[in-house]
Residue, then its C-alpha position, 0 to 999 in steps of 0.5 A: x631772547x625776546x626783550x623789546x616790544x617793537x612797533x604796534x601791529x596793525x594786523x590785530x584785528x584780523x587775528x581778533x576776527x580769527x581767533x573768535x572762529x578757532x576757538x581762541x583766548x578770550x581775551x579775542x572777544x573783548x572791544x579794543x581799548x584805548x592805548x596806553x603804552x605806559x600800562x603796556x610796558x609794564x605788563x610787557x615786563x610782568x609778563x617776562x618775569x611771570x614766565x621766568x617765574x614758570x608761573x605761564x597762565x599768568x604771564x600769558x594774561x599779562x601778555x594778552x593785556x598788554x597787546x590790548x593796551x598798545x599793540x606790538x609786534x614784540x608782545x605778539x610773539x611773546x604771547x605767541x611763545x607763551x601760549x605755546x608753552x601753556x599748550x594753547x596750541x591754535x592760539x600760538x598757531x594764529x599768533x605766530x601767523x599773525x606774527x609773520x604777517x606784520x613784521x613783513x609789513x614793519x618798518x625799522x630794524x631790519x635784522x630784529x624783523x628778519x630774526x622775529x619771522x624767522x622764529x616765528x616760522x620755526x615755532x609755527x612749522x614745530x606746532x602746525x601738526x599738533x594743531x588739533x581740529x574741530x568741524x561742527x556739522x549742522x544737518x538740514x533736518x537740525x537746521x531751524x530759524x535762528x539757530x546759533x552755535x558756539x564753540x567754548x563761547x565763541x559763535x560758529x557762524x553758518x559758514x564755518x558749519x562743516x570746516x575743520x578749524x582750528x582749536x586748543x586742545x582739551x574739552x569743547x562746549x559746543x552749544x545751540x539754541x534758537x527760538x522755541x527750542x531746547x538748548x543742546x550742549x555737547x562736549x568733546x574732547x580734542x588731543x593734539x594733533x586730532x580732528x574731531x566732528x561734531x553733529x548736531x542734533x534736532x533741537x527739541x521744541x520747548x512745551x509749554x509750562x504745565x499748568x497748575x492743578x485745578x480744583x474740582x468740580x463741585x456740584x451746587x445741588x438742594x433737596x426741596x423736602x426740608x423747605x417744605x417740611x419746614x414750611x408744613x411744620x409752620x403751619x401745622x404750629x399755626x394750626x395747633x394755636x388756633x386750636x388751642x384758642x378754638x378749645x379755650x373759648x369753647x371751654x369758656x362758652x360751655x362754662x357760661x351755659x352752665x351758669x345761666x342753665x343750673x339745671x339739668x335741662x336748658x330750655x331757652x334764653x342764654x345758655x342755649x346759645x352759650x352752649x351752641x357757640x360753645x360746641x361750634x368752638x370745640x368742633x372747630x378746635x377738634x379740626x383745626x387741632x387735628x390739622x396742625x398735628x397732621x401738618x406737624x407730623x408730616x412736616x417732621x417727616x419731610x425734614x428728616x427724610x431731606x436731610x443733608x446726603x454725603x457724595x465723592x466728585x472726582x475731581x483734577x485732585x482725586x475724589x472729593x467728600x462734598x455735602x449737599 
């Protein structure tokens, strides 16, 4: 058993580095915090008994954190053995690694690092082969400027595309984008011990938004017939009034001719002259009545035959009834 954090591991950062390209915890892709052994210790503690507890999400994420606070060759190990049990394969993989690596370069009890290596080699060379892998294949004709790739979140660079690293095992979102073109997401599963390739596809270019329905068409169009037959009606009434007056008067004119001709006959003086103003008047209220009923009728006629048509303009939306 394992009850001691030992000294602090300068090597964290290349496990952090790896762990970002084999798919590992998520804890890899956090910023380093600020030491703070006080808070590590207790979470180193939490983390054991969480474990004993049989509870080992929670104990792995209390590992995790603790390492964050205040690295330590001894809190690596236990996050290394936890991830194990939880079946984090290529997270224990690198951890157990990472392990190795930094208690040969420790300083302090001999015999604890020796028996630190030794543990870690033996839990590393039991999960190696159980490791399963993950090649994320990028053809040229899928290959496009500003594409990226992510496994579970974590980038794929350009020069991993084809490699066989290392992931945990069960499903791997592998996603890609770049500017202009459509997302791709593929999942795939990986068991222990398997290796699987990924193609990935062209990426599809994006279309442009549709644009929204336009209105339709509508032809502005008016018949000259109802201004006229209106303008022809107005005259005709203009008419018909002044042939009104013309009969009124020749109809008062032909009353005082008989008055100044009692007789029969009329032979001289006023009434003659009454009565030709008089027949003057009703010739011209016989033409102009006539006129103004002609303009009338006619300008009766031209309003109705101009009357408003109904027609369908097929428009973006289908037919349309427009009124002209």
């Amino acid at each position: 058993m394992i009850h001691h954090r030992a000294r602090p591991s300068r090597g964290l950062a290349l496990a952090v580095v790896l762990l970002g390209l084999g798919g590992g915890p998520a804890f890899a892709q956090q910023e380093p915090a600020r030491r703070d052994p006080i808070a590590a210790e207790a979470l180193f503690e939490r983390g054991k008994a969480l474990m004993d507890q049989g509870h080992t999400p929670e104990a792995c994420a209390a590992f995790a954190e603790s390492q964050r606070l205040d690295p330590a060759g001894g809190t690596l190990l236990r996050l290394a053995l936890c991830h194990e049990a939880e079946g984090k394969l290529a997270s224990a993989w690198l951890e157990f690694g990472e392990v190795i690596r930094v208690s040969k370069e420790g300083t302090g009890d001999a015999a604890k690092l020796q028996e630190r290596v030794r543990l870690a080699r033996e839990h590393l060379a039991a999960i190696e082969p159980r490791v399963p892998k993950l090649a994320i294949v990028v053809p040229a004709g899928s290959r496009v400027g500003g594409l990226t790739v992510t496994a579970n979140g974590l980038p794929r660079d350009e020069g991993t595309w084809g490699v066989a690293l290392p992931v945990d095992p069960g499903d791997v979102v592998v996603a890609a984008t770049a500017p202009g073109r459509s997302e791709s997401r593929t999942t795939v599963h990986v068991a222990e011990g398997q290796q699987q390739n990924v193609e990935l596809p062209p990426l599809a270019p994006v279309l442009p938004a549709a644009s929204p329905p336009r209105a339709p068409a509508i032809v502005h169009q008016s018949s000259a017939l109802r201004p006229v037959g209106v303008g022809l009606g107005l005259v005709g009434l203009v008419s018909l009034g002044v042939g009104t007056y013309f009969g009124a008067h020749a109809i008062s004119k032909w009353n005082a001719s008989n008055t100044a001709c009692p007789g029969t006959t009329c032979t001289g003086g006023d009434g003659v002259s009454l009565a030709n103003d008089a027949k003057s008047s009703a010739r011209a209220a016989d033409v102009t009545l006539g006129a103004g009923l002609v303009a009338v009728a006619a300008g009766v006629v031209l309003y109705l035959v101009g009357a408003p048509t109904t027609i369908e303009v097929m428009g973006s939306t289908g037919a349309v009834s427009v009124t002209f």
